[in-house]
C-alpha positions as CSV (number, residue, x, y, z in Angstrom):
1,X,-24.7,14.1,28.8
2,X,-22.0,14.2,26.0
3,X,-23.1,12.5,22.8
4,X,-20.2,10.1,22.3
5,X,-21.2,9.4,18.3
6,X,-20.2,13.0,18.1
7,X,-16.9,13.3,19.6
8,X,-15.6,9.8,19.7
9,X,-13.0,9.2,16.0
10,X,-13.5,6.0,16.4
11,X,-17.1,6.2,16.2
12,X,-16.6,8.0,12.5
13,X,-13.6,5.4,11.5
14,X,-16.2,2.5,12.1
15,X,-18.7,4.7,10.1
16,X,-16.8,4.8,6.9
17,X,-15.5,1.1,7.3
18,X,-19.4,0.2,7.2
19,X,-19.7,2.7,4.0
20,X,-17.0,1.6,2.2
21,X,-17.6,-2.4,2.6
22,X,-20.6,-2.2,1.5
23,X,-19.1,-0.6,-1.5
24,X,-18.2,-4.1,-2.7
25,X,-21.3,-6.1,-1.3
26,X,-24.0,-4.1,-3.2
27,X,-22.9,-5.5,-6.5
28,X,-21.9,-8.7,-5.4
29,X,-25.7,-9.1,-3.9
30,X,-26.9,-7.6,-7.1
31,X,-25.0,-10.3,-9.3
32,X,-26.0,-13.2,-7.4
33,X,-29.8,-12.4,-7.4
34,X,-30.0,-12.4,-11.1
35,X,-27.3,-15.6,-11.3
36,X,-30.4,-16.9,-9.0
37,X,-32.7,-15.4,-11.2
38,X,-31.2,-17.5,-14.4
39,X,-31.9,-17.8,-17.8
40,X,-29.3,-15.6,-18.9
41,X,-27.4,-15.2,-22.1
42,X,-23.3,-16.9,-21.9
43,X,-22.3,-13.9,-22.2
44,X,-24.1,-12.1,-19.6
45,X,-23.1,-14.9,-16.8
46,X,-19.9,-14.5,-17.9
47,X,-19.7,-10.9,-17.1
48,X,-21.7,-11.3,-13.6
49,X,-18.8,-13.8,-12.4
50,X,-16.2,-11.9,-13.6
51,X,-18.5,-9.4,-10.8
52,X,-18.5,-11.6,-8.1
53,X,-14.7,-12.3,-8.9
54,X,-13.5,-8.4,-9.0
55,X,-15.8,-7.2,-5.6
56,X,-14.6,-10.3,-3.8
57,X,-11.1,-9.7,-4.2
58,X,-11.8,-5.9,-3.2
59,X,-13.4,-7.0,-0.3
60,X,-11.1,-9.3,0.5
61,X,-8.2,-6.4,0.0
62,X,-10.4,-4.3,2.3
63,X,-10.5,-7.2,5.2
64,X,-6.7,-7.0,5.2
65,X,-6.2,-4.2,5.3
66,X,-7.9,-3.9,8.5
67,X,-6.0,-7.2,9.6
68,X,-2.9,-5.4,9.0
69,X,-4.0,-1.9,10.8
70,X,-4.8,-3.8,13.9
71,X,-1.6,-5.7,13.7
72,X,0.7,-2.4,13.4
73,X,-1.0,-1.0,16.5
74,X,-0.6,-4.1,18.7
75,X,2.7,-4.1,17.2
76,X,2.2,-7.7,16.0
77,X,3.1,-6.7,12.1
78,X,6.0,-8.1,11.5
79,X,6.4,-12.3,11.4
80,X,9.1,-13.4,10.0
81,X,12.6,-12.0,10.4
82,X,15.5,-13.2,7.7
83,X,18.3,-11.4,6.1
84,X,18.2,-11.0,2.0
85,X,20.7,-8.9,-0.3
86,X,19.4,-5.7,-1.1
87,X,19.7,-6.5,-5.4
88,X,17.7,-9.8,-4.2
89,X,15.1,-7.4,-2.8
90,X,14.5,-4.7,-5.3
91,X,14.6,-7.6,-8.0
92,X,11.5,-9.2,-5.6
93,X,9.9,-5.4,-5.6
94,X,9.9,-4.9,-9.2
95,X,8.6,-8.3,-9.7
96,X,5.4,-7.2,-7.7
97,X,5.1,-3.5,-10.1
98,X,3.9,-3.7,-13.5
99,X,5.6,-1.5,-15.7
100,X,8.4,-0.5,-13.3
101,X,11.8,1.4,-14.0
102,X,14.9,0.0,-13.7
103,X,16.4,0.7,-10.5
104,X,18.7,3.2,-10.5
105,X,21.5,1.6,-7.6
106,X,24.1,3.7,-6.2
107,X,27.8,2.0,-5.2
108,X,28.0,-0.8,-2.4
109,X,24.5,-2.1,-3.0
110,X,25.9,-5.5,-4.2
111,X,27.5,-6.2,-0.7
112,X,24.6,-4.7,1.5
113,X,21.8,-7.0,3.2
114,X,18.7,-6.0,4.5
115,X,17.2,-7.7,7.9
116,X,13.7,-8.0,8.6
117,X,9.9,-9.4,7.4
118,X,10.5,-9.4,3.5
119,X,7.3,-10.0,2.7
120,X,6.4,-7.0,4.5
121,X,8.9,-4.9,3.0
122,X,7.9,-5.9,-0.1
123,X,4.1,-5.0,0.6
124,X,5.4,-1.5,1.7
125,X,7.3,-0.6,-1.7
126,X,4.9,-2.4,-3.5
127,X,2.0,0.0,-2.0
128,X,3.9,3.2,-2.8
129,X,4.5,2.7,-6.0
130,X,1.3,1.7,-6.6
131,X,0.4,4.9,-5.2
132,X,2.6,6.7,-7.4
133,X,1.3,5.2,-10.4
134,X,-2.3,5.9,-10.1
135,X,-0.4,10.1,-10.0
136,X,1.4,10.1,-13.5
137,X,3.3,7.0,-13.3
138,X,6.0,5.8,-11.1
139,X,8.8,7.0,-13.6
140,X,12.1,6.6,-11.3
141,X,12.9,4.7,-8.1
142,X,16.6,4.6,-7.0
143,X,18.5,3.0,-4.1
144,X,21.6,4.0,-2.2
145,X,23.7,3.0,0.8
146,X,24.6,5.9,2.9
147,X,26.6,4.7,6.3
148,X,24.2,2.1,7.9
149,X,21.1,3.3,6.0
150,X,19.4,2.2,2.7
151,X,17.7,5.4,1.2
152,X,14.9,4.6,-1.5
153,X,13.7,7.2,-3.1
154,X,10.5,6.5,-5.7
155,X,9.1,9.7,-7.9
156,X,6.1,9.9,-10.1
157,X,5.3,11.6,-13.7
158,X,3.0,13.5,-11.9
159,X,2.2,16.0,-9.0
160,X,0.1,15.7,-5.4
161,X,-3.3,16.6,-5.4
162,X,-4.0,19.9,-4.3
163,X,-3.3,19.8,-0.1
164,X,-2.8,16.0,-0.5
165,X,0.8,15.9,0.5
166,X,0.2,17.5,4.1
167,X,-1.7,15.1,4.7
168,X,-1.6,11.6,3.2
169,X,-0.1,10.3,6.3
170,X,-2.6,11.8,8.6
171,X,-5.4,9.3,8.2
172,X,-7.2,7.2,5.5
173,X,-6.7,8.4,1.9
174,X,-10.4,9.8,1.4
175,X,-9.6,8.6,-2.2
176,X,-8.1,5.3,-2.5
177,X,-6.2,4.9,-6.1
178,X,-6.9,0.8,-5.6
179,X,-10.4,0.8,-4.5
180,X,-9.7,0.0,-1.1
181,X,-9.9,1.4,2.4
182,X,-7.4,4.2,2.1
183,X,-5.1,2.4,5.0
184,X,-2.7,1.2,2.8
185,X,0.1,4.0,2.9
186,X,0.1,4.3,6.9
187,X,0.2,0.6,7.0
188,X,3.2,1.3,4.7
189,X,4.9,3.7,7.5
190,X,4.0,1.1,10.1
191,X,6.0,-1.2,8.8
192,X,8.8,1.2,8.0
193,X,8.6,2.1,11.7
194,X,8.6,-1.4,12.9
195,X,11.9,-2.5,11.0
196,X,13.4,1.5,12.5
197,X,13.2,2.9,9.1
198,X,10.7,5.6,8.3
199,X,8.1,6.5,5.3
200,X,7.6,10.4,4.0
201,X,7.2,12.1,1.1
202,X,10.4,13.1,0.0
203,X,12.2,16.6,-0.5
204,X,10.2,19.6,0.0
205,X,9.9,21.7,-3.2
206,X,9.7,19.1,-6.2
207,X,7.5,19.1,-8.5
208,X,6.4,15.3,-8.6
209,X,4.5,12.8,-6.0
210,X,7.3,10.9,-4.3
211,X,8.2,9.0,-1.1
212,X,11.6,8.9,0.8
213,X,12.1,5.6,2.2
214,X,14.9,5.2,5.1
215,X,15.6,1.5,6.0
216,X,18.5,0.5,8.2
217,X,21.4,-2.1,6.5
218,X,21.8,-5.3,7.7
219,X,25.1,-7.5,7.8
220,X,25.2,-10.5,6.8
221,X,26.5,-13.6,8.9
């Protein structure tokens, strides 16, 4: 008989979901028995809720991330569809980066108009350049209008990891630069995918970490 723990992937993705929550939970569990516990120093409580306040927002980062994963495969991702100027948008991006460039926009970018989820959209930019900074920096993004396509094009200060830009679409990021699952750039592409635009990681041959972002233009009414 086959042994389906061994050749079933989903049997291995549950695996590390049940390894990596518990990341969180051990010193949340840890931080409430000596709150229990009590006669602690201000200082000391202080610093076991600031605990409780860090691992629950991991773990809450971490249940949404799985939220959004099953979402993108049932194809239920998107929500809400509205049209927004595409300065309107990267002015929303940038408010969601600390420490971002200026964009660098190419002609007819004042007249163009994106169509889809903004909030996702935002999510998606806003996870690769988080990405980006956790490699060197995200040091230049830039935006263009090419036909009926938006190009974005975001670059770090610094280079892949060794073999890491074969594969950072293939599956979970084995090393997640915000302490999460490692879903958060194929959730990215999903929702690239779902508004016909499309995630990778940029030209072949440069030197930096980067991503290639393809979205199609909308028109306004």
């Amino acid at each position: 008989m086959v042994d389906r723990q061994r050749t079933d992937p989903s049997s291995a993705l549950l695996e590390r979901l049940a390894h990596d929550l518990r990341g969180p939970l051990s010193p949340m569990q840890t931080a409430t028995w000596l709150l229990r516990k009590g006669g602690l120093s201000p200082d000391r409580h202080g610093e076991l809720l600031d605990i409780l306040d860090r691992q629950s927002d991991r773990l809450s980062g971490m249940v949404q991330e799985i939220s959004d994963w099953v979402r993108a495969r049932d194809g239920r991702l998107l929500t809400r569809r509205e049209t927004v100027p595409v300065p309107l948008f990267l002015d929303l991006v940038t408010a969601t980066t600390d420490g971002a460039p200026d964009w660098e926009q190419g002609p007819g970018l004042q007249d163009a108009t994106l169509c889809g989820d903004v909030q996702r959209l935002v999510q998606m930019l806003s996870t690769l350049a988080g990405f980006l900074d956790a490699r060197g920096g995200l040091v230049r993004w830039s935006a263009k209008a090419g036909g009926e396509a938006l190009a974005l094009d975001l670059e770090a200060g610094g280079p892949w990891e060794q073999g890491e830009r074969e594969l950072v679409f293939s599956g979970p990021h084995p090393s997640p630069h915000d302490g999460g699952l490692g879903m958060g750039l194929l959730i990215s592409r999903e929702i690239a995918r779902a508004h016909g635009g499309s995630v990778d990681t940029g030209k072949p041959g440069s030197g930096n970490a980067g991503f290639a972002v393809v979205l199609p233009l909308g028109r306004a009414d």
